[in-house]
C-alpha positions in Angstrom: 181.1 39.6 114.7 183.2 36.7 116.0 186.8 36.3 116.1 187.5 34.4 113.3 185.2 36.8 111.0 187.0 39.8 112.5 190.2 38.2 111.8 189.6 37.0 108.0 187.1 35.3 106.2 189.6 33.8 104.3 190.0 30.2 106.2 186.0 29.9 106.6 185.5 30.8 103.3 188.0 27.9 102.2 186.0 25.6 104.5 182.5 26.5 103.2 183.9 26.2 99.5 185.3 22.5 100.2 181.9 21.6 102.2 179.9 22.6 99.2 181.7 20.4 96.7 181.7 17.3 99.0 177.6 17.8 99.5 177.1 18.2 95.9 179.5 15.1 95.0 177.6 12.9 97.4 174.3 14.0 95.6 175.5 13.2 92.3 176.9 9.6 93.9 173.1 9.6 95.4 171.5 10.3 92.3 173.4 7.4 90.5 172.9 4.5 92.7 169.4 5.4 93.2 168.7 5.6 89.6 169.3 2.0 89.2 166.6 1.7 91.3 164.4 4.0 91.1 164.9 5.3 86.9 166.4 8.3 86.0 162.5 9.6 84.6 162.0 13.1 86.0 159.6 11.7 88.7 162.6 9.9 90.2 165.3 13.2 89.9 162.7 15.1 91.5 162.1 12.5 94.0 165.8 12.7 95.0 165.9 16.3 94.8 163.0 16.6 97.0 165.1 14.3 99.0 168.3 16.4 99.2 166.5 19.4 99.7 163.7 18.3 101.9 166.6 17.2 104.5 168.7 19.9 104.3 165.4 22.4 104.9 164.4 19.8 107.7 168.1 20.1 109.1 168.1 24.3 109.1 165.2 24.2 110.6 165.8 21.9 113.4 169.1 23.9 114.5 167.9 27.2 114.5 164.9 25.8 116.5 166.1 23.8 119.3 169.9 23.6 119.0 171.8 26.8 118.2 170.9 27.9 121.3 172.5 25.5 123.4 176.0 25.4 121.3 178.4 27.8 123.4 180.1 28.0 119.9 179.0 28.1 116.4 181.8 26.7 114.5 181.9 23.7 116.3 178.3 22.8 116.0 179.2 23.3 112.3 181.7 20.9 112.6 180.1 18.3 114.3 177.2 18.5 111.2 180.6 18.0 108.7 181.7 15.1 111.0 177.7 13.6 110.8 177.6 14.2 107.1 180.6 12.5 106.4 179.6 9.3 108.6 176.1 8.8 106.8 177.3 9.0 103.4 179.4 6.2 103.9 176.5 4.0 105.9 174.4 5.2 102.3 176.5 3.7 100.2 177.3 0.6 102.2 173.4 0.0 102.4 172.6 0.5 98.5 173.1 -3.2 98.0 169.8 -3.5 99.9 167.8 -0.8 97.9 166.6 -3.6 95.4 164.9 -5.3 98.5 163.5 -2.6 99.9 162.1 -2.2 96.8 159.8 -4.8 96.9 157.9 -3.6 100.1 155.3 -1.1 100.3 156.1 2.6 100.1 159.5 1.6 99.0 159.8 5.0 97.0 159.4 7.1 100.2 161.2 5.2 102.0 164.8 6.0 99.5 163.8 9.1 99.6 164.2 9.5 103.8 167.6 7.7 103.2 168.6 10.7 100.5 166.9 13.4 103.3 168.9 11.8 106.2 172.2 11.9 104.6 171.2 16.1 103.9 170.1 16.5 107.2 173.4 17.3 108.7 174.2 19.7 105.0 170.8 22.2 106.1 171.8 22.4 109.7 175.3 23.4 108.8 173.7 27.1 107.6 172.8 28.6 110.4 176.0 27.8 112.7 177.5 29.6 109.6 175.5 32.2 110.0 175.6 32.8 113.8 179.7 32.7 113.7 179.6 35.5 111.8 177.1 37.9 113.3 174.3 37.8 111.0 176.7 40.5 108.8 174.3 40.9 105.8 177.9 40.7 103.2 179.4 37.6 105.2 176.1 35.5 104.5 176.5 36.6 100.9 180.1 35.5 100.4 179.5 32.3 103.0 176.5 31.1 100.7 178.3 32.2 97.5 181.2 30.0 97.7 179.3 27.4 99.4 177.5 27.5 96.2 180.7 27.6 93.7 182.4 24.8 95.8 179.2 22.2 95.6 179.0 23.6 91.8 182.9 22.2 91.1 182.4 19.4 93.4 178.8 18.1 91.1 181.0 18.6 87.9 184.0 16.2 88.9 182.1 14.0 90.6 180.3 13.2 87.7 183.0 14.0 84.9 186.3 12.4 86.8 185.4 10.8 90.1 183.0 8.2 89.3 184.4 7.5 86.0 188.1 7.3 87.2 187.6 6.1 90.6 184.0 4.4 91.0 181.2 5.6 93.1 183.0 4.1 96.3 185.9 6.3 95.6 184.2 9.2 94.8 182.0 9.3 97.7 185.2 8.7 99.9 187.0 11.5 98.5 183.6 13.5 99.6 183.6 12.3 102.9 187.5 12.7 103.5 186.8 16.8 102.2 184.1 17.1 104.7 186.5 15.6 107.6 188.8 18.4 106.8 186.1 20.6 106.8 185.3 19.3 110.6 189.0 19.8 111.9 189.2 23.3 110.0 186.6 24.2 111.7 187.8 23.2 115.5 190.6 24.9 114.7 188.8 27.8 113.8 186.6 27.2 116.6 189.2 28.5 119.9 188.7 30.9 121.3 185.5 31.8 119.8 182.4 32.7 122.8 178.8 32.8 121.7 177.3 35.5 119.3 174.1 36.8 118.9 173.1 37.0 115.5 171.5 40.8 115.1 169.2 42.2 112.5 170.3 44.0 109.4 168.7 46.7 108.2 169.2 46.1 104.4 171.0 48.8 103.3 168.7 51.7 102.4 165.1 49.9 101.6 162.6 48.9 104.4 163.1 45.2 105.4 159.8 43.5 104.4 157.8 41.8 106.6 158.2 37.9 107.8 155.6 36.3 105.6 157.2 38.6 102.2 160.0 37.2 103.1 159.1 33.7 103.4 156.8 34.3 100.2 160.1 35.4 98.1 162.3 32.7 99.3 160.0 29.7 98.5 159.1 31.7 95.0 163.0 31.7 94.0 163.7 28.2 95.5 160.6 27.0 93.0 161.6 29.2 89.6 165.4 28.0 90.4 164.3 24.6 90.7 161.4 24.6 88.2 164.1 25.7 85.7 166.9 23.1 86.5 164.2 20.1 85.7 162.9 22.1 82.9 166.4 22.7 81.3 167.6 18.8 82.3 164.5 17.5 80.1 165.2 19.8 77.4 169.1 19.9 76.8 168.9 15.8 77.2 167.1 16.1 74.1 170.5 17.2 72.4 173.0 15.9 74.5 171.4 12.4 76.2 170.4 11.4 79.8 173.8 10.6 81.9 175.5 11.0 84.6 177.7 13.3 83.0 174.7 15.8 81.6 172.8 15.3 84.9 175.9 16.6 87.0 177.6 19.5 84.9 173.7 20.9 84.2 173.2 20.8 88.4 176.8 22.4 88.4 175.8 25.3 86.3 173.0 25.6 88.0 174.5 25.8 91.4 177.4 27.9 90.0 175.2 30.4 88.7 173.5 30.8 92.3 177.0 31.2 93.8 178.2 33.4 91.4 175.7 35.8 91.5 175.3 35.6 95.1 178.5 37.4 95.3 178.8 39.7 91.9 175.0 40.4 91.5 173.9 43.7 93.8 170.5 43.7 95.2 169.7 47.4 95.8 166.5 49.2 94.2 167.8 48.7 90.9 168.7 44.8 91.5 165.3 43.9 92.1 164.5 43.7 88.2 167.0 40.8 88.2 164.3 38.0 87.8 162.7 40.4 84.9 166.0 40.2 83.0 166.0 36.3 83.9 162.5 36.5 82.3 163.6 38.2 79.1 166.8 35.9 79.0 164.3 32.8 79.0 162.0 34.5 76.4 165.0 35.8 74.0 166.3 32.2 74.3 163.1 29.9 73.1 163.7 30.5 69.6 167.0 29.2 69.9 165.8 26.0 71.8 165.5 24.0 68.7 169.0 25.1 67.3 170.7 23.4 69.9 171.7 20.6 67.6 173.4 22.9 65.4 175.0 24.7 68.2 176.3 21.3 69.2 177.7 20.0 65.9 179.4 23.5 65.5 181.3 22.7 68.9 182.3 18.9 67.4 183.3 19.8 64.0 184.9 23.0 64.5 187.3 22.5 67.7 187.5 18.8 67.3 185.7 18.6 70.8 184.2 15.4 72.2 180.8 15.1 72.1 179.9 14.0 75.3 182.2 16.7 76.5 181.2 19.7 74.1 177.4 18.5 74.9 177.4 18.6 78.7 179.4 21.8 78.8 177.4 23.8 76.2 174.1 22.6 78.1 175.3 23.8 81.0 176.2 27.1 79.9 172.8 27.5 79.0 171.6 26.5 82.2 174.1 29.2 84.0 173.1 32.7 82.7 169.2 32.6 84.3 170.7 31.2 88.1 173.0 33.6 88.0 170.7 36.3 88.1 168.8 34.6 90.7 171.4 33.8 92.4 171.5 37.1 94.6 168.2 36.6 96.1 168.5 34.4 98.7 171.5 36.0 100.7 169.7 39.4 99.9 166.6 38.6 101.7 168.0 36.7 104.2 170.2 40.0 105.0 166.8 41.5 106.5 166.1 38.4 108.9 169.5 36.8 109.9 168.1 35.3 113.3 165.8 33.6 110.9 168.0 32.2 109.1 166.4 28.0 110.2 163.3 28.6 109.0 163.7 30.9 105.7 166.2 28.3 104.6 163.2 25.5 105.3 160.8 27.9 103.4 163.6 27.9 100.3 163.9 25.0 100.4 160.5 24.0 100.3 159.9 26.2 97.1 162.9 24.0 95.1 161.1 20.6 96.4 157.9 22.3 95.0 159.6 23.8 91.9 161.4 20.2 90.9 157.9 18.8 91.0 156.3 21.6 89.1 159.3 21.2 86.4 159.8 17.7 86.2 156.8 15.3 86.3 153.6 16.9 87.5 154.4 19.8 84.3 155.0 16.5 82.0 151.8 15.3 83.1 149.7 18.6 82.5 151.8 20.7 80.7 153.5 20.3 77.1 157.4 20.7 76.9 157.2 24.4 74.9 154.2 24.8 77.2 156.1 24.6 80.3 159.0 26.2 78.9 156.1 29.8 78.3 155.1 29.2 82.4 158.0 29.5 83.7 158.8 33.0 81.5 155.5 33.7 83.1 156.6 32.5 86.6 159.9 34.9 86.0 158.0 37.9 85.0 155.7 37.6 87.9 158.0 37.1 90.1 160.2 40.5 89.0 156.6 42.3 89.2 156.1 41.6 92.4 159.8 42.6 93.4 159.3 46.2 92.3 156.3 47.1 93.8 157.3 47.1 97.3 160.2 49.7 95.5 157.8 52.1 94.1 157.5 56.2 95.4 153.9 57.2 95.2 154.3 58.4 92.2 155.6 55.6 90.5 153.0 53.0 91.4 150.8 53.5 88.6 154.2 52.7 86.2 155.3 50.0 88.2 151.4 48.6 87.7 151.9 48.9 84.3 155.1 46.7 84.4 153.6 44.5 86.1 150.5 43.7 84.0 153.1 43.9 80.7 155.0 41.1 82.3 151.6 39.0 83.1 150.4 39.8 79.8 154.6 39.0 78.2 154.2 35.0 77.3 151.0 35.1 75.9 151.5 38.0 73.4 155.0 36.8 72.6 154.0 33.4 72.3 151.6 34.3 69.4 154.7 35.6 67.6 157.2 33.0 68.6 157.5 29.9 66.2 156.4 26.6 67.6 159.2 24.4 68.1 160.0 22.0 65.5 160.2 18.7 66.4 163.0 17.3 63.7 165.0 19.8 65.2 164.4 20.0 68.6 164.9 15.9 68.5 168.3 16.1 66.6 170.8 15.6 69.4 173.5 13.0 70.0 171.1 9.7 69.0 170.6 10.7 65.5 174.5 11.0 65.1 176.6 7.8 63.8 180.4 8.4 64.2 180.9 9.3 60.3 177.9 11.4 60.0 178.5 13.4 63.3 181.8 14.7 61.3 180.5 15.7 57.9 177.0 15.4 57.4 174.7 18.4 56.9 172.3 18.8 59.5 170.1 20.4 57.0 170.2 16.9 55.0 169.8 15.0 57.9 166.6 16.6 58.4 165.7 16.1 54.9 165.6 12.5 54.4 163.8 12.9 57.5 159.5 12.9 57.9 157.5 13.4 61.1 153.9 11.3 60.7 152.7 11.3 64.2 154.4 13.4 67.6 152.9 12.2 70.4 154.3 14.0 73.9 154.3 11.5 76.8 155.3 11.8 80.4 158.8 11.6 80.2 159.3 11.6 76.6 158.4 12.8 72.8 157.5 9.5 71.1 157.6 11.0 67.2 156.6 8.4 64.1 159.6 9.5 61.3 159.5 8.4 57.8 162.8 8.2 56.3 162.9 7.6 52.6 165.7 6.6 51.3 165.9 3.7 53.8 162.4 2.8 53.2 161.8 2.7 57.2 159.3 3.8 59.3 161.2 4.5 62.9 159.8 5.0 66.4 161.8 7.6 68.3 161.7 9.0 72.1 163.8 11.8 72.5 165.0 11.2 69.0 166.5 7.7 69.6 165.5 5.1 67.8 163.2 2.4 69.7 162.1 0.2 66.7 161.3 0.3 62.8 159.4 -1.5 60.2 159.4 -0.9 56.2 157.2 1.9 54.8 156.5 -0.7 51.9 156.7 -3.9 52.2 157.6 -5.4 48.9 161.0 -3.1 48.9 164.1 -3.3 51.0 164.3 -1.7 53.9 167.2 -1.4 56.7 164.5 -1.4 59.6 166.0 -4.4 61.9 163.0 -6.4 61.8 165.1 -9.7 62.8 166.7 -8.3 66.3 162.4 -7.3 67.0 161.3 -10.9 66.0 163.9 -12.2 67.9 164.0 -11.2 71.0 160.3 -12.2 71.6 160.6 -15.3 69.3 164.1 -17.0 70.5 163.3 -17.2 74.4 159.8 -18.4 73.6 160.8 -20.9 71.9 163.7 -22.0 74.2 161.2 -22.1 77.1 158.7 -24.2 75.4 155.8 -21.3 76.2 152.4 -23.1 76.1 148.7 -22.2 76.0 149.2 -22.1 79.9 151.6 -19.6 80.4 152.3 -16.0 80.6 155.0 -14.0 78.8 156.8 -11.0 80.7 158.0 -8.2 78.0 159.8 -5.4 79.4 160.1 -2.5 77.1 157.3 -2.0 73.9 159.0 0.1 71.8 157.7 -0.1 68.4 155.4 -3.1 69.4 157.5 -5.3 66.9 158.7 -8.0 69.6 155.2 -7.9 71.3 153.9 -9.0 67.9 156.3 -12.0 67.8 154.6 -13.4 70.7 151.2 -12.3 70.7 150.8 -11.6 67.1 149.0 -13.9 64.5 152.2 -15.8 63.5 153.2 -15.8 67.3 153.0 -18.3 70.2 149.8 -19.9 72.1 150.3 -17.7 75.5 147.9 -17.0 77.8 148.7 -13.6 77.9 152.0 -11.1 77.7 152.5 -8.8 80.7 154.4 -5.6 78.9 156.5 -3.2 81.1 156.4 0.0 79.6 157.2 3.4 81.6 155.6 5.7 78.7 152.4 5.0 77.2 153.0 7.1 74.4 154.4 4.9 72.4 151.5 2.4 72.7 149.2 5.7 71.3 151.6 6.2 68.2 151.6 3.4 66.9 148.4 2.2 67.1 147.2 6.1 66.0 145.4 6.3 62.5 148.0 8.3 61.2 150.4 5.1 61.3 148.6 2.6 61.8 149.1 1.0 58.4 153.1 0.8 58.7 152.5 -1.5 62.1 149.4 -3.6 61.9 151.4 -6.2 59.8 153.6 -6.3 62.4 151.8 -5.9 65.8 148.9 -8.0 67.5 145.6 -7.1 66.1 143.9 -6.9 69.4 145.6 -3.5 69.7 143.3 -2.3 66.6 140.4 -4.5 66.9 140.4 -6.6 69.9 140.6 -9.4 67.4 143.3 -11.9 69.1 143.0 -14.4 71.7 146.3 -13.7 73.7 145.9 -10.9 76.0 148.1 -8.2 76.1 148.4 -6.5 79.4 150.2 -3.4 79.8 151.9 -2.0 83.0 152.4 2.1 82.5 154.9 4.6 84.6 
């Protein structure tokens, strides 16, 4: 081991714990200046997740490759990545400005998404100097990567809860960058004296290190079910508590806290490997409770007086915690068995997460329902803990472990023929459905009520539901339970549906531009299809046709379903029904 690990850990430690907050505060700066460019759909936090962890794979990779090797000492090759870190943050944020141009050229996407990688680069690369200045010593990786972990998890929080707010993104990102700095001149310091190490192989403890390809095999499976389930929980708990800054940043905070945590309190020994079975369970025991989030959330207003946005984000990230934390000890465990690997199985990691943030986010919206991919990734969990206690089995045993193997395949679909399906009224009860008077007294119980689903209909990035509320005489259109538009139920009774802000807004610039038979309309946004019949409807304008921006198609299909079609066609062109009008509407999904 080298001097300063035979000394103390202490100062490293410290230096690792400050580098992880600065990484993660830089994403979270990332995440926000690209989402005024790119969204903030689950396509586009994948996209700069695979980002992030695409370079910092990339960056592991390439120093353990071709340039540990040549670095005399590893602590100041680690600081030299701090130094680079800190300098392409700051040229990322001086260049955002641009993004919007870049925009408009092909590939544009791709091409943000090498900026977010190139900024990580330097972040990957970091791990393996760390882990050749201490030896390869199986319990220094754990505690380097743990508080790595538990410093990027408070540095995501107060980035997102305190730095941006208080001191804007330019502030925030140079607080990042002057923690990283430090980081660099800690580790100089730390650096004299130090000779070259060779990084030797553990043995593990008492089991049998597994081979090269199980161990790439486990790492990418834990980077995807970690990752997999941070999308997953970020489109569900932004049902209750909305999509910000502040829930995107505390729920990647939990996440990572909960990886860093158990990295160093979890033990991996024969009876640690049913630690993704009990994440499994966890998930399972949880789903019934999914839906009783909004409760859980009210409680936390009403009974300590707590602001929502801050009761919200916290409670969703507590959620978020308990399943990483179990997962958590994995990756230092297995890497315990291959230090000299430690490049590439970081790259294979990290591959999983880019593949598990995918899986989670939009390719799972695509294919899979929300409570559908909620069951795969109990699935995903269970087989995961299968496979990890076969390779522990005596002879003996194998037929048993078979057994729990099999139980755990067979798990989802049994219980989910006794689990309840999620109920949409309260699964989309969160913060939008809350005015400031009824968030302190109301019942939710008579919220829900006045309250009648006609029509759910689960899109890519949202639920578009059709609700009836009674009393009001309204018929409201709802993605992720805020309102998007309304019209009466009945017409010939009063109604508090703003059918006057809808007219309007397609109306009022029509007629201030003069639109003629010649000329197109742009609409950006279709909600209830209200403003699109003000233009294009048969009391609207002579247009040759209205462009309409839309990201989810979904709410095209409610409207114009059979189910509720009779609330809207008064209201909306009739070419969506019939093909009937002789203005075109032209729709431009995703």
């Amino acid at each position: 081991m080298t001097e300063p690990a035979q000394r103390s850990m202490a100062p490293l430690l410290l230096l690792v714990t400050l580098s992880g907050g600065a990484s993660l505060g830089i994403e979270v700066v990332a995440a926000r200046v690209l989402g005024r460019t790119m969204g903030s759909t689950s396509g586009s936090i994948a996209a700069v997740l695979a980002g992030v962890l695409g370079g910092m794979g990339l960056g592991a990779f390439v120093a353990e490759r071709w340039i540990i090797e040549r670095a005399p000492r590893p602590l100041l090759g680690y600081a030299l990545c701090e130094l680079l870190s800190a300098l392409l943050a700051v040229v990322f944020l001086a260049g955002a400005p641009g993004f919007g141009t870049v925009l408009r050229l092909g590939g544009a996407e791709a091409l943000l998404v090498m900026a977010v990688a190139l900024v990580a680069l330097p972040w990957g690369a970091t791990f393996p100097f760390l882990v050749r200045s201490v030896s390869g010593a199986p319990g220094a990786i754990r505690r380097i990567y743990g508080w790595n972990a538990v410093g990027g998890a408070a540095g995501a929080v107060l980035c997102g809860l305190a730095g941006i707010p208080f001191l804007g993104e330019w502030g925030a990102l140079l607080v990042c960058a002057a923690l990283q700095v430090t980081a660099c001149a800690g580790a100089v310091v730390l650096s004299g004296g130090q000779s070259s190490s060779s990084v030797e192989r553990a043995a593990g403890g008492s089991l049998e290190p597994p081979r090269s390809v199980a161990l790439a095999a486990l790492l990418f499976s834990t980077g995807f079910l970690v990752f997999y389930w941070e999308v997953l929980w970020a489109r569900i708990l932004t049902l209750t508590v909305g999509s910000t800054v502040y829930s995107f940043s505390v729920i990647t905070g939990a996440v990572v806290l909960g990886t860093g945590l158990g990295s160093l309190w979890v033990p991996l020994g024969r009876r640690g490997r049913a630690v993704p079975l009990l994440a499994a369970f966890f998930c399972a025991a949880l789903h019934p409770a999914v839906p009783r989030f909004a409760d859980a959330y009210l409680f936390g207003v009403r009974a300590f007086g707590a602001s929502p946005l801050v009761w919200g984000t916290l409670s969703a990230g507590a959620v978020a915690f308990v399943p990483n934390f179990l997962l958590g000890c994995l990756f230092p465990w297995a890497l315990g068995f291959a230090p000299d690997r430690a490049g590439r199985l970081y790259a294979w990691n990290a591959a999983g997460c880019i593949a598990g943030a995918f899986a989670g986010g939009p390719l799972g919206a695509q294919v899979l329902g929300l409570e559908p991919a909620y069951a795969a990734g109990v699935l995903g969990l269970g087989l995961l803990g299968g496979a990890m206690l076969l390779p522990a089995a005596r002879p003996g045993r194998i037929a048993a472990l078979a057994s729990t193997l099999a139980l755990s395949i067979l798990f989802v679909p049994v219980a989910a023929g006794s689990w309840s399906v999620w109920d949409p009224l309260r699964l989309l009860s969160g913060v939008y459905q809350w005015s400031r008077a009824d968030l302190e007294s109301l019942p939710l119980a008579e919220s829900l009520e006045s309250r009648k689903v006609l029509l759910v209909e689960p899109g890519r990035e949202v639920i578009v539901t059709v609700e009836l509320e009674r009393d009001a005489n309204t018929v409201y259109v709802r993605g992720n339970g805020k309102v998007e538009g309304g019209v009466p139920a009945d017409l010939g009774k009063p109604s508090i549906a703003d059918l006057p802000t809808q007219v309007l807004l397609g109306a009022l610039p029509a007629l201030i531009a003069g639109k003629g038979i010649d000329s197109p309309a742009l609409l950006i946004g279709f909600g209830s299809g209200v403003t699109l019949g003000a233009l294009a409807g048969p009391r609207g304008f002579s247009l040759e046709a209205v462009d309409v921006i839309e990201i989810e198609e979904a709410f095209v299909r409610a409207v114009t379903s059979e189910r509720v079609a009779s609330y809207f066609k008064p209201f909306l062109p009739p070419a969506l029904f019939d093909g009937a009008s002789s203005v075109q509407a032209r729709f431009h999904f995703g």
